[in-house]
C-alpha positions in Angstrom: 73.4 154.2 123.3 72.7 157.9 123.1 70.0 159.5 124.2 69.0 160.9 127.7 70.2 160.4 130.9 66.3 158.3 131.8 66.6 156.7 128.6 70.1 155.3 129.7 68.5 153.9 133.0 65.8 152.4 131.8 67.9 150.5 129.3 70.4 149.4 132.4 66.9 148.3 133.9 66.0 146.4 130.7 69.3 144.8 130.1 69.3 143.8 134.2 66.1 142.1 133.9 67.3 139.7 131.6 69.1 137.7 133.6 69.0 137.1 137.6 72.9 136.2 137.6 73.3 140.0 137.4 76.0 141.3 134.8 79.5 142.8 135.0 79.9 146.7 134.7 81.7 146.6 131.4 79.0 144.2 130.0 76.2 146.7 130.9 78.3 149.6 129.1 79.0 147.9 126.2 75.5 146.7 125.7 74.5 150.2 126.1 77.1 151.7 123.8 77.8 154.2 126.8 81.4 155.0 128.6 82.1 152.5 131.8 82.2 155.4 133.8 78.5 156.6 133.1 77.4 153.0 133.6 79.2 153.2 137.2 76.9 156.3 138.0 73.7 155.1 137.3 74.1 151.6 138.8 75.4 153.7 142.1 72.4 155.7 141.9 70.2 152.6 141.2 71.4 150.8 143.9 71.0 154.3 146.1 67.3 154.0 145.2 67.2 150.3 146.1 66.4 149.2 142.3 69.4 147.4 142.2 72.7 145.2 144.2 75.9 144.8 143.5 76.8 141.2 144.6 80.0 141.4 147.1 81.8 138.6 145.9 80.8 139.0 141.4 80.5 142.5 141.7 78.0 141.9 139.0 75.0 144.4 139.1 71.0 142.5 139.9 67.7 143.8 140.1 65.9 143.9 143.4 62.7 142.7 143.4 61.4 146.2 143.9 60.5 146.8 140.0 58.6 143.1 140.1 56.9 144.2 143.7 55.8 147.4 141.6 54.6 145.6 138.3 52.6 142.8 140.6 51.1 146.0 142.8 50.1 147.7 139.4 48.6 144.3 138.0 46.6 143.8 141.5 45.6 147.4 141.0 43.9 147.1 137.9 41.7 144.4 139.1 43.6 142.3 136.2 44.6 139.4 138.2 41.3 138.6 139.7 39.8 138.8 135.9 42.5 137.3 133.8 44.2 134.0 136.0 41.0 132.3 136.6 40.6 131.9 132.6 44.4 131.4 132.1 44.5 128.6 134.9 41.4 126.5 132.9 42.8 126.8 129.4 46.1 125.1 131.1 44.4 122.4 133.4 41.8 121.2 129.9 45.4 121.6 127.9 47.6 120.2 130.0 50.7 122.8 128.4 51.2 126.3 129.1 48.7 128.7 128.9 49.9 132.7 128.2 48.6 136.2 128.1 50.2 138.7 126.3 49.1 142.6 125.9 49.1 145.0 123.0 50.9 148.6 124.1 51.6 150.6 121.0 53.8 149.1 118.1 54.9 146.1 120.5 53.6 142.7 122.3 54.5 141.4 126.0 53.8 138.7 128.1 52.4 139.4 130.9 50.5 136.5 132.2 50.6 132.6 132.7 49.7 129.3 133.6 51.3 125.9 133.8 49.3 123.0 133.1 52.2 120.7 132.5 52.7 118.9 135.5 54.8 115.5 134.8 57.3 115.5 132.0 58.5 118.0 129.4 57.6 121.4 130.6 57.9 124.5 128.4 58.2 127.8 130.7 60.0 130.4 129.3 60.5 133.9 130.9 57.5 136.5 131.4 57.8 140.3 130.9 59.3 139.6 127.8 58.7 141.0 124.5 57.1 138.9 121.8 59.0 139.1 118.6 56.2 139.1 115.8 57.5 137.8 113.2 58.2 134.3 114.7 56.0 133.7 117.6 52.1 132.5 117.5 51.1 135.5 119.2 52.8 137.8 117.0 50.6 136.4 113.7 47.6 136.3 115.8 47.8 140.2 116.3 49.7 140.2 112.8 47.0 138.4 110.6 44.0 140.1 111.7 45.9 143.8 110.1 45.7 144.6 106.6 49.0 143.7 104.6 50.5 147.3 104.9 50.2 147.7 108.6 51.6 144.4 108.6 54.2 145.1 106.6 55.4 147.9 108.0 55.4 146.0 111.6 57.2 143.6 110.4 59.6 146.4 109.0 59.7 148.3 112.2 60.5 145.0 114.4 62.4 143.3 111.5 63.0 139.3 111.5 65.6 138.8 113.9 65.6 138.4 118.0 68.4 137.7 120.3 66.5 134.4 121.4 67.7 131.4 119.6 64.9 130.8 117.2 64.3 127.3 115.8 64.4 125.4 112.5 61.0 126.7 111.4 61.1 130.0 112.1 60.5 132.5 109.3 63.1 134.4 107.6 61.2 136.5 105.2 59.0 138.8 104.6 57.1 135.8 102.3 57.4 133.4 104.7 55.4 135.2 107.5 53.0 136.4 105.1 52.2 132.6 104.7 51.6 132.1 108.4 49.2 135.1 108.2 47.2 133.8 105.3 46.7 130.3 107.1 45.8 132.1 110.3 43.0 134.0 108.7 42.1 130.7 107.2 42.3 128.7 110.5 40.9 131.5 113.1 44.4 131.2 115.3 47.9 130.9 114.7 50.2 128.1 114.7 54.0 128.1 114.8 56.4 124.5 115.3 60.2 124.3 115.8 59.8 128.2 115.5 60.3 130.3 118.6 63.4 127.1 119.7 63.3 123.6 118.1 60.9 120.8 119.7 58.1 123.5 120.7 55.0 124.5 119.4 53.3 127.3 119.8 49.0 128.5 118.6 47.4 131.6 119.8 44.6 133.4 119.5 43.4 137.0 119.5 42.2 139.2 122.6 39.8 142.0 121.5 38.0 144.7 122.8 34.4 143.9 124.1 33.1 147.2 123.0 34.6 148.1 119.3 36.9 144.4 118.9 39.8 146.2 118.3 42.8 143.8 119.0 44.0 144.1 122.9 46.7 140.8 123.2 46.8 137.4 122.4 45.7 134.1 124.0 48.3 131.4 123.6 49.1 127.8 124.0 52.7 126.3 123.9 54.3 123.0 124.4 56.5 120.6 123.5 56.2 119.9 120.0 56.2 115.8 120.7 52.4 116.7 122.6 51.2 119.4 120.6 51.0 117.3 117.3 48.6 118.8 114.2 45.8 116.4 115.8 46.5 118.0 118.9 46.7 121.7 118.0 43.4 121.3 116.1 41.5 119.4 118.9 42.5 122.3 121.5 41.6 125.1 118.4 38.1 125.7 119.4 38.8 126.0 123.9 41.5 128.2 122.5 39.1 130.8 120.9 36.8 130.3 123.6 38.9 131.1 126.3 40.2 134.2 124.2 36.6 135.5 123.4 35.9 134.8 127.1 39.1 137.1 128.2 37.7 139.6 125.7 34.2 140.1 127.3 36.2 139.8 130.9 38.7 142.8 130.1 36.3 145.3 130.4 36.1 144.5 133.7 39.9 145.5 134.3 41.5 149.2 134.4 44.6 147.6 132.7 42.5 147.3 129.2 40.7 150.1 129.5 
């Protein structure tokens, strides 16, 4: 990886926060296409700014939860928590799956938000602070459908159609096939993905927009096992779906973190 010496920090940060087993010193270096040695310095210097721990017995390298105490403190200080979960924590209870909020920050989608309505069962509850890949996921052709078919495109082109999580059987794998998924969305008013972000789930969001100008802000989404979130089911929970995503759209203006 070259590039600065932040850039190369933030990308040990990155890498760290993808799994809470920590990771070995040469795994972090070759990941980052950087010398063992410079890897050594900035985990040292990590650690000296308590960002990160070196396990005594591994000696693989972990967050601390100092980053997540910072990215809750910044959430709580944006009033976002107060505004968003109440919404989130409905959608799941009338759904009975899991309910997620993800945010629109330049040319790329996280999650940042959830609820779990699942409570006997099959649960689906992947990581949050992840990326969303767009090409694949139901909140990627939410925010994907409602551009025209050259921003689109060169989205698509800019986040290209592969992710390093195992996608499923239905997944897209052109250009062709997600235009498809974008034509029935703006047919159907949200999106709706099966066997595509990992076999046996199912996945249908809606977009969050600006109250003021509707300008697209994140996306609403529902996802579940793919045995309970048949077609009958997906288009039963269709309409609370919008709702709750026009609701989120009125309530954002009431949060710094949309502004």
């Amino acid at each position: 990886m070259a590039g600065s010496l932040i850039e190369r920090t933030l990308g040990v940060l990155e890498i760290l926060s993808e799994d809470a087993e920590g990771m070995p010193l040469l795994v972090i270096a070759d990941r980052l296409h950087i010398p063992k040695s410079a890897a050594h310095r900035i985990c040292n210097e990590l650690i000296r700014l308590g960002h990160v721990r070196q396990d005594p017995n591994s000696q693989r390298y972990r967050l601390t939860t100092r980053l997540m105490a910072m990215g809750l403190s910044y959430l709580a200080s944006t009033g976002a928590s107060d505004v968003i979960q109440p919404i989130l924590d409905r959608l799941a209870e009338e759904s009975g799956e899991l309910v997620r909020l993800s945010v629109i920050e330049g040319q790329h989608l996280t999650w940042i938000a959830k609820a779990q309505g699942a409570r006997t069962g099959l649960r689906y509850d992947p990581d949050m602070g992840r990326e969303a890949p767009l090409f694949c996921t139901a909140s990627g052709h939410a925010w994907l459908a409602d551009l025209s078919d050259e921003a689109a495109t060169a989205l698509i082109d800019a986040h290209g159609l592969e992710t390093d999580h195992p996608v499923g059987p239905g997944a897209p794998r052109t250009r062709e096939a997600v235009f498809e998924h974008l034509r029935q969305t703006r047919e159907r008013g949200y999106s709706w993905v099966s066997d595509s972000m990992g076999p046996g789930t199912t996945a249908m969001a809606a977009l969050v927009r600006h109250p003021l100008d509707g300008h697209p802000i994140g996306a609403l989404s529902i996802a579940g096992p793919s045995v309970r979130l048949d077609a009958d089911r997906v288009e039963a929970l269709g309409p609370r779906l919008m709702a709750a995503a026009a609701e989120l759209s009125q309530a954002s203006s009431s949060s710094r973190l949309f502004s």
